[in-house]
Structures are given as C-alpha cells and as structure tokens.
PDB file of N, CA, C and O in Angstrom:
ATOM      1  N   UNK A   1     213.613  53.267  -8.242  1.00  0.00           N
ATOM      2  CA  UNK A   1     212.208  53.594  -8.333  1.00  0.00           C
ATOM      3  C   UNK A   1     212.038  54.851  -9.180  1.00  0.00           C
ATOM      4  O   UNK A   1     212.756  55.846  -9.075  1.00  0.00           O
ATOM      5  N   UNK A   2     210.984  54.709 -10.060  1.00  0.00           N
ATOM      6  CA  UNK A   2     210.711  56.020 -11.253  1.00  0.00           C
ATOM      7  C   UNK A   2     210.079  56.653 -10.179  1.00  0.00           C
ATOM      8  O   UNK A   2     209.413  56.122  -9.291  1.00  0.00           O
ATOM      9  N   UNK A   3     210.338  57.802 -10.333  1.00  0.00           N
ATOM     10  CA  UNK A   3     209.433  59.257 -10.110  1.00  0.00           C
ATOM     11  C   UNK A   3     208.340  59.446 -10.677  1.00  0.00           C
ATOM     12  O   UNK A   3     208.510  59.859 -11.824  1.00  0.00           O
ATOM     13  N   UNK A   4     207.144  59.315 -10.353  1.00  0.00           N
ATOM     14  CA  UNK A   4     206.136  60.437 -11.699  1.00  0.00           C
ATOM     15  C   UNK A   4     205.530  61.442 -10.595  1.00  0.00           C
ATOM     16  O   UNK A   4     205.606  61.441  -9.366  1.00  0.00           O
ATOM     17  N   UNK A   5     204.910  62.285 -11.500  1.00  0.00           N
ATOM     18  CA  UNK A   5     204.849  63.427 -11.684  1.00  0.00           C
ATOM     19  C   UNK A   5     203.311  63.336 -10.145  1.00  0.00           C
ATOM     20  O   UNK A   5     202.958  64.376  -9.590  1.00  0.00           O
ATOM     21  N   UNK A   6     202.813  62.246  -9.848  1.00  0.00           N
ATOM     22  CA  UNK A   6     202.015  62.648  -8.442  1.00  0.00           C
ATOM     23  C   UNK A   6     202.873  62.226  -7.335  1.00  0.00           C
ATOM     24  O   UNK A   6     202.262  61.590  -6.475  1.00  0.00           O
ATOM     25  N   UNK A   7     203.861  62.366  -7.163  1.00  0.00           N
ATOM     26  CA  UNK A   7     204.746  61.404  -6.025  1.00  0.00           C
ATOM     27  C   UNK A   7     205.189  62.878  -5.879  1.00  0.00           C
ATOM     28  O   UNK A   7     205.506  63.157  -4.723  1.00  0.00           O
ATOM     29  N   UNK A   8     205.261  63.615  -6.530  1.00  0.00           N
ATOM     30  CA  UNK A   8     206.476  65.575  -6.853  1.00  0.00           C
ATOM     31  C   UNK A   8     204.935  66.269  -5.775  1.00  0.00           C
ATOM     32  O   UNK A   8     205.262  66.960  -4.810  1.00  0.00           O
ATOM     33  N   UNK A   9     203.756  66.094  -5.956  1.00  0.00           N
ATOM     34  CA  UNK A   9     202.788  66.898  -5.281  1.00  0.00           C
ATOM     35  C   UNK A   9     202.795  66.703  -3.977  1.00  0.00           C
ATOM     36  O   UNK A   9     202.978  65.644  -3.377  1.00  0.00           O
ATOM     37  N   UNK A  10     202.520  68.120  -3.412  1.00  0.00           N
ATOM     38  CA  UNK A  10     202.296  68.086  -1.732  1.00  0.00           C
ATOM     39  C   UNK A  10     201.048  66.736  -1.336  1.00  0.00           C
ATOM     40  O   UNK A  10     200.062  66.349  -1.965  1.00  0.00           O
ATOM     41  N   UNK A  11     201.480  66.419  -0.387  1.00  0.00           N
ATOM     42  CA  UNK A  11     199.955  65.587   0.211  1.00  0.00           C
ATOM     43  C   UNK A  11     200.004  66.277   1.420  1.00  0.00           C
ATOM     44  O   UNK A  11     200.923  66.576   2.183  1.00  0.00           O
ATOM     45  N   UNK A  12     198.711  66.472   1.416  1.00  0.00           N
ATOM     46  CA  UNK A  12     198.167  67.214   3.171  1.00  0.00           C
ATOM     47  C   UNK A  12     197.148  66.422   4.034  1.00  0.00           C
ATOM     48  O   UNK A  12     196.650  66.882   5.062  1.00  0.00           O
ATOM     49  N   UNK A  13     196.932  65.420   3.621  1.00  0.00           N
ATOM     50  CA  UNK A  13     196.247  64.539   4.880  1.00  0.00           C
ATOM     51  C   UNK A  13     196.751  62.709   4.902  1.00  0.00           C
ATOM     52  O   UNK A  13     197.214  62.052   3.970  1.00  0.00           O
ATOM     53  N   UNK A  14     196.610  62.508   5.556  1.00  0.00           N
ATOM     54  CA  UNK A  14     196.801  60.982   6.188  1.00  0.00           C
ATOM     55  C   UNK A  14     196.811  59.460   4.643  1.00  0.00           C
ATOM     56  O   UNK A  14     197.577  58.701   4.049  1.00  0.00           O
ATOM     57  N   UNK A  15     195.290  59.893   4.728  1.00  0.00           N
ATOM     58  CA  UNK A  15     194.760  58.895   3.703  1.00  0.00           C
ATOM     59  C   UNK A  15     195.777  59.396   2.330  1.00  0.00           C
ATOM     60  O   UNK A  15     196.023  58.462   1.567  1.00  0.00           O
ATOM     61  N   UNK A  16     196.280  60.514   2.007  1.00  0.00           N
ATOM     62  CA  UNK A  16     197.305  61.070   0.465  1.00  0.00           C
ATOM     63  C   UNK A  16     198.158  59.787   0.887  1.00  0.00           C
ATOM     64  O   UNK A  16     198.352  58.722   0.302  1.00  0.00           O
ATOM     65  N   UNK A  17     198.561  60.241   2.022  1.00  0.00           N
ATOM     66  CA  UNK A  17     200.554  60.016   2.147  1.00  0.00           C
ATOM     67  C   UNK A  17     200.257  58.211   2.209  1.00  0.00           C
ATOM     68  O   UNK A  17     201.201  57.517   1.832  1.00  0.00           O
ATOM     69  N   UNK A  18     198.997  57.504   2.665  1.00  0.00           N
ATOM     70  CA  UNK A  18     198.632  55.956   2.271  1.00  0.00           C
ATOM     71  C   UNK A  18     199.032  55.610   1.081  1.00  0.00           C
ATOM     72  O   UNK A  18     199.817  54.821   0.555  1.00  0.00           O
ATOM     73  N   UNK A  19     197.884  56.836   0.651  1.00  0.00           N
ATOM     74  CA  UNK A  19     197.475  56.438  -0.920  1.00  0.00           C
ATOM     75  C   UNK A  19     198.846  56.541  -1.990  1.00  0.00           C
ATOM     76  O   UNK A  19     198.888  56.052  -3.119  1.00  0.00           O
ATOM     77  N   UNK A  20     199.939  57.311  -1.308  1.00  0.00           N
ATOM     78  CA  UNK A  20     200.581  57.840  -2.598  1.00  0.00           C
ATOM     79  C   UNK A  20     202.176  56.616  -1.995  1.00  0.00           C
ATOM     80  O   UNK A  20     203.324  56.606  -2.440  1.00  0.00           O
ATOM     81  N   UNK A  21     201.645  55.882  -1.043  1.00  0.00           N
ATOM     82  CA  UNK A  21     202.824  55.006  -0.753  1.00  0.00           C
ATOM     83  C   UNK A  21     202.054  53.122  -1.463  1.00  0.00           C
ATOM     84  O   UNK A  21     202.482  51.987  -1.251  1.00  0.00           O
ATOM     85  N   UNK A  22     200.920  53.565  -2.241  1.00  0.00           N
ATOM     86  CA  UNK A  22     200.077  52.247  -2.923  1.00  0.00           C
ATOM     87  C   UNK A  22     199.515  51.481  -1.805  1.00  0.00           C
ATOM     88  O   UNK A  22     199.208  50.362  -2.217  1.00  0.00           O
ATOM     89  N   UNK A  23     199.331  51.585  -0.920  1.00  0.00           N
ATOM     90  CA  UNK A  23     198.249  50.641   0.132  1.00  0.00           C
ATOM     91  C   UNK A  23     197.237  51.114   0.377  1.00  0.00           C
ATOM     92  O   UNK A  23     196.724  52.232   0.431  1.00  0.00           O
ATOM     93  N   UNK A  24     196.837  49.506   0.616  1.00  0.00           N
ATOM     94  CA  UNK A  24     195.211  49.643   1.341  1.00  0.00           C
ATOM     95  C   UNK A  24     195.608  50.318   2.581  1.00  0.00           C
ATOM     96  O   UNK A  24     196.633  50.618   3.195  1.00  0.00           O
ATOM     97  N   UNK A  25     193.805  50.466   2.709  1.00  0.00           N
ATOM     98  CA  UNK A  25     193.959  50.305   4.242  1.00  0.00           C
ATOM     99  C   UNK A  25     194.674  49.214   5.601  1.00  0.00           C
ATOM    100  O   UNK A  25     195.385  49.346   6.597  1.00  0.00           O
ATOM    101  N   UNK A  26     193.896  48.052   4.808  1.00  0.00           N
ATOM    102  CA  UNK A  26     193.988  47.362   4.608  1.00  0.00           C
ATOM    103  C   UNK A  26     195.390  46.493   5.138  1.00  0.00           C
ATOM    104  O   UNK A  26     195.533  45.790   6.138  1.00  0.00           O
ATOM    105  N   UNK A  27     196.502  46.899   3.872  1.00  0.00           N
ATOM    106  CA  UNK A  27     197.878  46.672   4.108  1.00  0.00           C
ATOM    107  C   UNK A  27     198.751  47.648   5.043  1.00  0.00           C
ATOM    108  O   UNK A  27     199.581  47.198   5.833  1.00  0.00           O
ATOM    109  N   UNK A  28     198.505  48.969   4.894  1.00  0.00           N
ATOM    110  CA  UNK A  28     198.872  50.196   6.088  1.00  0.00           C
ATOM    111  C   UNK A  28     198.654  49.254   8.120  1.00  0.00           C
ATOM    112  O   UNK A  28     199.212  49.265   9.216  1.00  0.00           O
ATOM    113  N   UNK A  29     197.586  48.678   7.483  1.00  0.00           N
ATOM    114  CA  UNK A  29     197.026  48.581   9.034  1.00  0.00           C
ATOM    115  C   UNK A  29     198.104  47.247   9.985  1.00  0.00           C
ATOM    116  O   UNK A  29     198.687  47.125  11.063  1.00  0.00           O
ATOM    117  N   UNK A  30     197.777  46.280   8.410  1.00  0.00           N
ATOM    118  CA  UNK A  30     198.674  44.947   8.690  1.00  0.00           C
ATOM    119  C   UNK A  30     200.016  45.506   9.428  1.00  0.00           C
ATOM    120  O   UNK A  30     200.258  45.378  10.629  1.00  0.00           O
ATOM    121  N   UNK A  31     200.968  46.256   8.308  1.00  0.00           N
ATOM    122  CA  UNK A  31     202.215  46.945   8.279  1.00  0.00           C
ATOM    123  C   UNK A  31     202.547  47.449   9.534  1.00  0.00           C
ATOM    124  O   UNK A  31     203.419  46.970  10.259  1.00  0.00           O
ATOM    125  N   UNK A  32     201.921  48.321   9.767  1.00  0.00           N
ATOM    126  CA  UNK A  32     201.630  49.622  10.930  1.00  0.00           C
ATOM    127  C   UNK A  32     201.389  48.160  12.645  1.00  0.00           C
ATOM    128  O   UNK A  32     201.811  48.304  13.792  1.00  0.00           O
ATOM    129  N   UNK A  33     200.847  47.349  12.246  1.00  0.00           N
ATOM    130  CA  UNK A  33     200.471  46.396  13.385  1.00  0.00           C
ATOM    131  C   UNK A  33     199.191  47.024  14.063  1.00  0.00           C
ATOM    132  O   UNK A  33     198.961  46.786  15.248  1.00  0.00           O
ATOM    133  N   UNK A  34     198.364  47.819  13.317  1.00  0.00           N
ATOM    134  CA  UNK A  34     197.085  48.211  13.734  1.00  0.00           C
ATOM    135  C   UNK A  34     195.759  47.633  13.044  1.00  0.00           C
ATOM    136  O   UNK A  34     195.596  47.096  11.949  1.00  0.00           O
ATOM    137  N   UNK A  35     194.877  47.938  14.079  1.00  0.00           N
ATOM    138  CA  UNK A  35     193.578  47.261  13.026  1.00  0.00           C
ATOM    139  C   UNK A  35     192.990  48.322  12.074  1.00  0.00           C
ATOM    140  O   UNK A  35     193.051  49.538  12.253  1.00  0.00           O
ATOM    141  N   UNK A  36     192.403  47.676  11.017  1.00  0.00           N
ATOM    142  CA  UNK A  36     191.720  48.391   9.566  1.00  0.00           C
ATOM    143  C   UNK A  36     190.808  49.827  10.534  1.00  0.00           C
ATOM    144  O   UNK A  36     190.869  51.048  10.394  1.00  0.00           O
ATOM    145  N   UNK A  37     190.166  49.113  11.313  1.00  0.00           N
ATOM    146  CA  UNK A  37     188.840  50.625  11.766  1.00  0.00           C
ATOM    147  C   UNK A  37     190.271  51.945  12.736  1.00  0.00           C
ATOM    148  O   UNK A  37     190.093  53.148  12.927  1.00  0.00           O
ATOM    149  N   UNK A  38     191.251  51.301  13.046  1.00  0.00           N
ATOM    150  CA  UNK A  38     192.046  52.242  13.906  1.00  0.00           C
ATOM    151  C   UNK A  38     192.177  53.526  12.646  1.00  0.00           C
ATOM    152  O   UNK A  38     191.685  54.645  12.498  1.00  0.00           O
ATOM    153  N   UNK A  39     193.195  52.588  11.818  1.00  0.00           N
ATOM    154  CA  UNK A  39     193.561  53.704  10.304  1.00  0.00           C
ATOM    155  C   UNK A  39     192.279  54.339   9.725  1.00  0.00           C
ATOM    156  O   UNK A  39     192.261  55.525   9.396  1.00  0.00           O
ATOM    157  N   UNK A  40     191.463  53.723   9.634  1.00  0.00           N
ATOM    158  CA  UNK A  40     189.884  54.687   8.713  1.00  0.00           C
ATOM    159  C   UNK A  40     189.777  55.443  10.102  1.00  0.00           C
ATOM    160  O   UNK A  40     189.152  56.448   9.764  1.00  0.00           O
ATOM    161  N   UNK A  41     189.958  55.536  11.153  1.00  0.00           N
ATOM    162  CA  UNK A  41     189.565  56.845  12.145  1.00  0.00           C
ATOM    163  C   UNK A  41     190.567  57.534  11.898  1.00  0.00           C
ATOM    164  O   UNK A  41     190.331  58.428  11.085  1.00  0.00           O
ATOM    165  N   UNK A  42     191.814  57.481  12.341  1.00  0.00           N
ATOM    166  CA  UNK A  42     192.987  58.163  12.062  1.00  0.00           C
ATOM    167  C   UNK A  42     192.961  59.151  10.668  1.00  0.00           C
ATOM    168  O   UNK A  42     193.513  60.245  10.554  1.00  0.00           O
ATOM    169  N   UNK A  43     192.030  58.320   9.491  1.00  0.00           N
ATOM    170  CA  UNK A  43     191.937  58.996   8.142  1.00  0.00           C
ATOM    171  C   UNK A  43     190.638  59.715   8.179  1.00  0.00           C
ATOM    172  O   UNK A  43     190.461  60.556   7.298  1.00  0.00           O
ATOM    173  N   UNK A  44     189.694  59.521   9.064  1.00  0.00           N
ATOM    174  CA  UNK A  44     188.774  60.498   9.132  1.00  0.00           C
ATOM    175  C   UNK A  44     188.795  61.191  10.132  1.00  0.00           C
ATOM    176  O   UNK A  44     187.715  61.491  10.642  1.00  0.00           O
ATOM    177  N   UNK A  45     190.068  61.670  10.736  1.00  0.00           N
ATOM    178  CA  UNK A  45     190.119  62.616  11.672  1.00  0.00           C
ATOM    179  C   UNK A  45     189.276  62.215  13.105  1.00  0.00           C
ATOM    180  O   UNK A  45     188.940  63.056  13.939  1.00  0.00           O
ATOM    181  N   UNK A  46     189.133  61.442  13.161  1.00  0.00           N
ATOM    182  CA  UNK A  46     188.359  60.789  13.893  1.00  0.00           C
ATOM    183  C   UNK A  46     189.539  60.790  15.823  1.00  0.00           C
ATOM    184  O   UNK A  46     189.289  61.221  16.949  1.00  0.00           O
ATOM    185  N   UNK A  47     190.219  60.379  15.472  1.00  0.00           N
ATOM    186  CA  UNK A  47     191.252  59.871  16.474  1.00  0.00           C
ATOM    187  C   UNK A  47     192.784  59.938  15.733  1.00  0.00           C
ATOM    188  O   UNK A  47     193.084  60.091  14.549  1.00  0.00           O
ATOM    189  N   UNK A  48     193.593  59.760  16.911  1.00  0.00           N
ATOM    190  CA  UNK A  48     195.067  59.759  16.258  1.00  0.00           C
ATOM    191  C   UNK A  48     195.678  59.069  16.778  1.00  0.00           C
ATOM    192  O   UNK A  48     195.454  58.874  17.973  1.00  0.00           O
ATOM    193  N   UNK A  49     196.789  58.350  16.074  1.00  0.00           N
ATOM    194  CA  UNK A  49     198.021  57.219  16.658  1.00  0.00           C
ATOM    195  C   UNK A  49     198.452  58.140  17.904  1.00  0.00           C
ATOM    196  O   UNK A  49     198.429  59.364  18.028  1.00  0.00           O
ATOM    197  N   UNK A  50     198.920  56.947  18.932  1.00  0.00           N
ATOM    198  CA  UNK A  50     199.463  57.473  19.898  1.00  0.00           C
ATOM    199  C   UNK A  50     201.062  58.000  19.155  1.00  0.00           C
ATOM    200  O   UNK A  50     201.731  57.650  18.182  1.00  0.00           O
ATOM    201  N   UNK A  51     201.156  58.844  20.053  1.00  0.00           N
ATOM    202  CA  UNK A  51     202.780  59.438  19.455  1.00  0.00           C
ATOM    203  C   UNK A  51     204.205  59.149  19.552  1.00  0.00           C
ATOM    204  O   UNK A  51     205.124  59.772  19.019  1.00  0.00           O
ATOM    205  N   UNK A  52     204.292  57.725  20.592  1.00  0.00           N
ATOM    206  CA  UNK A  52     204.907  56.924  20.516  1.00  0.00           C
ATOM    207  C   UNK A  52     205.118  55.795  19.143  1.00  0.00           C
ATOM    208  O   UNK A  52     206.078  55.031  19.046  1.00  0.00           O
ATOM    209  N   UNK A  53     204.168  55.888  18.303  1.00  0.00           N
ATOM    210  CA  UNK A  53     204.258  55.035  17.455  1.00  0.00           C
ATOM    211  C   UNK A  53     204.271  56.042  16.100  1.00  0.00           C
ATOM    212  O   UNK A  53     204.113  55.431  15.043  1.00  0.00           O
ATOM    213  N   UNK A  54     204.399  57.163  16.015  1.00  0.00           N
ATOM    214  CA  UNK A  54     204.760  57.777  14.510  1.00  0.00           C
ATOM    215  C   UNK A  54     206.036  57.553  13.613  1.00  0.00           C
ATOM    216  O   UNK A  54     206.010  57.846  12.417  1.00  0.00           O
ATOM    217  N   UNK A  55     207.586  56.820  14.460  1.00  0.00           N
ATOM    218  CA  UNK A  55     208.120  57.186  13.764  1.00  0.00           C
ATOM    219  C   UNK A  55     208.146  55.684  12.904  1.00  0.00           C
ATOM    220  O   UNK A  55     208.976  55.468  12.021  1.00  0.00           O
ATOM    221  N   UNK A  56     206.868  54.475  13.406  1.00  0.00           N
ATOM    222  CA  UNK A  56     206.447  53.481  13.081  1.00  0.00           C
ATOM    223  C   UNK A  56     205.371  53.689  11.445  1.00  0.00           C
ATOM    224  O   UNK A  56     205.317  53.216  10.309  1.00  0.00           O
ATOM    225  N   UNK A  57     204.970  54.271  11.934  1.00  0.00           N
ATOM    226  CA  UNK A  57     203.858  54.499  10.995  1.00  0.00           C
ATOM    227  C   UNK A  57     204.770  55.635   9.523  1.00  0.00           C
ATOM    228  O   UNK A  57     204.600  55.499   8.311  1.00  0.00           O
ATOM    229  N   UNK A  58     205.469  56.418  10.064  1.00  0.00           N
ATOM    230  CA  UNK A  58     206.257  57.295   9.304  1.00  0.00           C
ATOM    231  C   UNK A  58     207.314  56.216   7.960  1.00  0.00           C
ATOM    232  O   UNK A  58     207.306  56.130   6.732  1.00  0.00           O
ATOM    233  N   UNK A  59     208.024  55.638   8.976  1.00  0.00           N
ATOM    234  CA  UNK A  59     208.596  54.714   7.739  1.00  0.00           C
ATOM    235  C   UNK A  59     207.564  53.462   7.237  1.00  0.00           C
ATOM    236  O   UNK A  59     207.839  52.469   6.564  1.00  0.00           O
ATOM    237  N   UNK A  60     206.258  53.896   7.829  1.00  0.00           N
ATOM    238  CA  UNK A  60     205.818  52.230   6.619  1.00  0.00           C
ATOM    239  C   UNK A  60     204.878  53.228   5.586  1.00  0.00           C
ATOM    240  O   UNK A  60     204.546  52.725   4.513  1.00  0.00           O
ATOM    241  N   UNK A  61     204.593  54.142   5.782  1.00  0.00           N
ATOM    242  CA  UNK A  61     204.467  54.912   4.592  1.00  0.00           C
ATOM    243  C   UNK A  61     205.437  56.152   3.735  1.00  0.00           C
ATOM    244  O   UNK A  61     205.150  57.214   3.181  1.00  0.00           O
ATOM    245  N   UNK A  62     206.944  55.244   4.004  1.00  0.00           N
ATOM    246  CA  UNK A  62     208.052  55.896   3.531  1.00  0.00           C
ATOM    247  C   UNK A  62     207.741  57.561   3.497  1.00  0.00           C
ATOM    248  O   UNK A  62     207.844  58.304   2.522  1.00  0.00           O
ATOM    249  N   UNK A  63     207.424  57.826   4.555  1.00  0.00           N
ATOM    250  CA  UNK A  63     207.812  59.629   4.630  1.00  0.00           C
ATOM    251  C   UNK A  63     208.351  59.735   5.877  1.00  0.00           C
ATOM    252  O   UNK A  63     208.375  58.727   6.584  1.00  0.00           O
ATOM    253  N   UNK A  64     208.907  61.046   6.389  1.00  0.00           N
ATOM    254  CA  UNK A  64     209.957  61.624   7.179  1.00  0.00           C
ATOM    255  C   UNK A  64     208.475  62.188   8.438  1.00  0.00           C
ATOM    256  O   UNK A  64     207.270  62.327   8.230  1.00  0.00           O
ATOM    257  N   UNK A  65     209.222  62.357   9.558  1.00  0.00           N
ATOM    258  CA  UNK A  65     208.092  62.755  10.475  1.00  0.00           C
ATOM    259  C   UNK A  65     207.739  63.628  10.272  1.00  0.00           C
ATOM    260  O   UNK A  65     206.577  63.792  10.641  1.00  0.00           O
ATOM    261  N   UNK A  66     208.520  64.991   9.461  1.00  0.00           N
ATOM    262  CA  UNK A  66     208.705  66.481   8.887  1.00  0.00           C
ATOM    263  C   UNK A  66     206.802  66.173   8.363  1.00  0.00           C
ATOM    264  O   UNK A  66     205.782  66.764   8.716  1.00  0.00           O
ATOM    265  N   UNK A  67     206.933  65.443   7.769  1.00  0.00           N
ATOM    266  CA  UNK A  67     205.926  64.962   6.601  1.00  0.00           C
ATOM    267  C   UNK A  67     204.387  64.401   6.933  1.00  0.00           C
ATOM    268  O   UNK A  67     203.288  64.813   6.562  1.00  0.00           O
ATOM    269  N   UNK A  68     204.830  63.140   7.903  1.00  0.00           N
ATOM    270  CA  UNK A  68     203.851  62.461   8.711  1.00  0.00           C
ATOM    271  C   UNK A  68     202.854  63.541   9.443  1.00  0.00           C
ATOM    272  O   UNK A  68     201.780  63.775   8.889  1.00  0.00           O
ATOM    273  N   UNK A  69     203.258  64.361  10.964  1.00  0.00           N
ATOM    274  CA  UNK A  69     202.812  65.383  11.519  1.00  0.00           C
ATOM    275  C   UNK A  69     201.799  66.601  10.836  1.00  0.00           C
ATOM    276  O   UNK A  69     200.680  66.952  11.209  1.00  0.00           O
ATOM    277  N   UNK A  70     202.440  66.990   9.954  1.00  0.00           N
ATOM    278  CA  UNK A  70     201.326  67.812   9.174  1.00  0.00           C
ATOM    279  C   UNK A  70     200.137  67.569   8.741  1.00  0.00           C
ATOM    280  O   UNK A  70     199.208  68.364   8.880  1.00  0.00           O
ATOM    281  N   UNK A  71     199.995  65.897   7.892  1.00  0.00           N
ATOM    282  CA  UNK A  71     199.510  65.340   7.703  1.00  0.00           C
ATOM    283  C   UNK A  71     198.316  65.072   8.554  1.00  0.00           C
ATOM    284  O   UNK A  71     197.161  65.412   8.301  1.00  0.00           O
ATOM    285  N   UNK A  72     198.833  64.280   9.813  1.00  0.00           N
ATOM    286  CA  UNK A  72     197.489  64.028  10.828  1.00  0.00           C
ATOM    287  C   UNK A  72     197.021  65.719  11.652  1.00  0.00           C
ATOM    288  O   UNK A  72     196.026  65.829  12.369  1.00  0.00           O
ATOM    289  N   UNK A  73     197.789  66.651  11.400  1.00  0.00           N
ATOM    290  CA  UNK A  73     197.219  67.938  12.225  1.00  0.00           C
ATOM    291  C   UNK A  73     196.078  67.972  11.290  1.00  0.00           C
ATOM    292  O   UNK A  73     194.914  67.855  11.671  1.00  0.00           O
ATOM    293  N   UNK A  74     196.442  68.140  10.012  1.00  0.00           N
ATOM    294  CA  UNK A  74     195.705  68.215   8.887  1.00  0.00           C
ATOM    295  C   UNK A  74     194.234  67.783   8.748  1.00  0.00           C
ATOM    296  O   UNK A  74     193.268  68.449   8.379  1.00  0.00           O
ATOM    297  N   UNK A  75     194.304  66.605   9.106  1.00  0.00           N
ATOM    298  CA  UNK A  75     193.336  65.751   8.772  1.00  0.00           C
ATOM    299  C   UNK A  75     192.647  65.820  10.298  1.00  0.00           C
ATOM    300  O   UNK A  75     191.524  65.346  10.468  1.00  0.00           O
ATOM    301  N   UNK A  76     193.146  66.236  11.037  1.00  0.00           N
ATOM    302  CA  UNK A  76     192.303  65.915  12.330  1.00  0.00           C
ATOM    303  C   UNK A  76     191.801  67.669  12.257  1.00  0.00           C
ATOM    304  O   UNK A  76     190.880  67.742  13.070  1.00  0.00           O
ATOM    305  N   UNK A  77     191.991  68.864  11.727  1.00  0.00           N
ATOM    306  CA  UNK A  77     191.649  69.957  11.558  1.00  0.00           C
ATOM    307  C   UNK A  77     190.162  69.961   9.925  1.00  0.00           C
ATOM    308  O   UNK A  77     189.214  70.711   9.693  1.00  0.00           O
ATOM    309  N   UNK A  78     190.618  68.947   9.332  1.00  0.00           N
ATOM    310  CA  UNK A  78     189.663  69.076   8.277  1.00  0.00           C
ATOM    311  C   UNK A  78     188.594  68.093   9.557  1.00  0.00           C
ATOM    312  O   UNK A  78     187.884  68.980  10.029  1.00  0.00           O
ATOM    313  N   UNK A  79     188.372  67.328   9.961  1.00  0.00           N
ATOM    314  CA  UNK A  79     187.583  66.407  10.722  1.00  0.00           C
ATOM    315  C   UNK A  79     186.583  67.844  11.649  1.00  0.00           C
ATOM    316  O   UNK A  79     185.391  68.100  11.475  1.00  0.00           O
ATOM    317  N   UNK A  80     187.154  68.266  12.208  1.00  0.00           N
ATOM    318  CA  UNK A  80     186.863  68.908  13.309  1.00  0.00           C
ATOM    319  C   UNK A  80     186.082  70.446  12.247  1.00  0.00           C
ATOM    320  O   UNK A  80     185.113  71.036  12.725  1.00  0.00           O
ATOM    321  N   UNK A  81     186.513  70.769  11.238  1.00  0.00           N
ATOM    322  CA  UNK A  81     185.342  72.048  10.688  1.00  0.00           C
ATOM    323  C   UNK A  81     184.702  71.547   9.826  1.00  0.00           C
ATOM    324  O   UNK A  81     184.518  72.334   8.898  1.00  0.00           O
ATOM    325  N   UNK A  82     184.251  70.562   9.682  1.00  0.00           N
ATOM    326  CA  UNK A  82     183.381  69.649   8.718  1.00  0.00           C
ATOM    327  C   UNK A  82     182.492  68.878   9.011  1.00  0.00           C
ATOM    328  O   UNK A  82     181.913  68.240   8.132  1.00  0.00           O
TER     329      UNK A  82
END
C-alpha cells in the first residue's frame, strides 16, 4: 500500500480515522456489525461504542487502540462545547 502524504497527518476525531481508512458510514457500520445511526452518533459525539467492542472497531478502521481512544475522547469533547 502507497503512503500519501494525508495518511502521515494526525486525525483527532472518529469520523478522520473513517474517513482516512475510505469508508462510508455506511460500510464502517456493516464492518463494525453496527447500525448506520449508531456510527453518525458515535461521530457526532453524540454517544459512544461500548468498550468492550473497541478493539473491534479499532482494527476495522486499521488503527491501534493508542489511536482509536483519543479519537472518540475527542469527538465526544468537541460534541459536548459546541
């Protein structure tokens, strides 16, 4: 797999680390074994995967939990002052 040059940038919320693994929602949700409205809450800070299922969700958007975690603090902290 080529490298380019947006795959090298930090992602800091949920919907990046989707977006920068090429899925829909859509397909994340299929993948993940969740429904489409679970992931659009999860991406609008709305709610969060139970934590039994991250290290599920972690490899279907090929990142490390290091990676995953920040991500949803992230996004559930942008949700909450906005």
């Amino acid at each position: 797999m080529e490298l380019r040059e947006k795959d090298l940038e930090p992602v800091w919320d949920l919907r990046g680390l989707r977006e920068r693994a090429n899925m829909t929602q859509s397909e994340a949700a299929a993948r993940m074994g969740y429904s489409i409205p679970a992931v659009n809450q999860w991406e609008k800070g709305l709610t969060s995967p139970a934590i039994d299922k991250l290290p599920k969700i972690a490899a279907v958007l090929d990142v490390t939990m290091d990676e995953l975690v920040p991500a949803l603090i992230r996004t559930r902290r942008r949700a909450s002052s906005g």
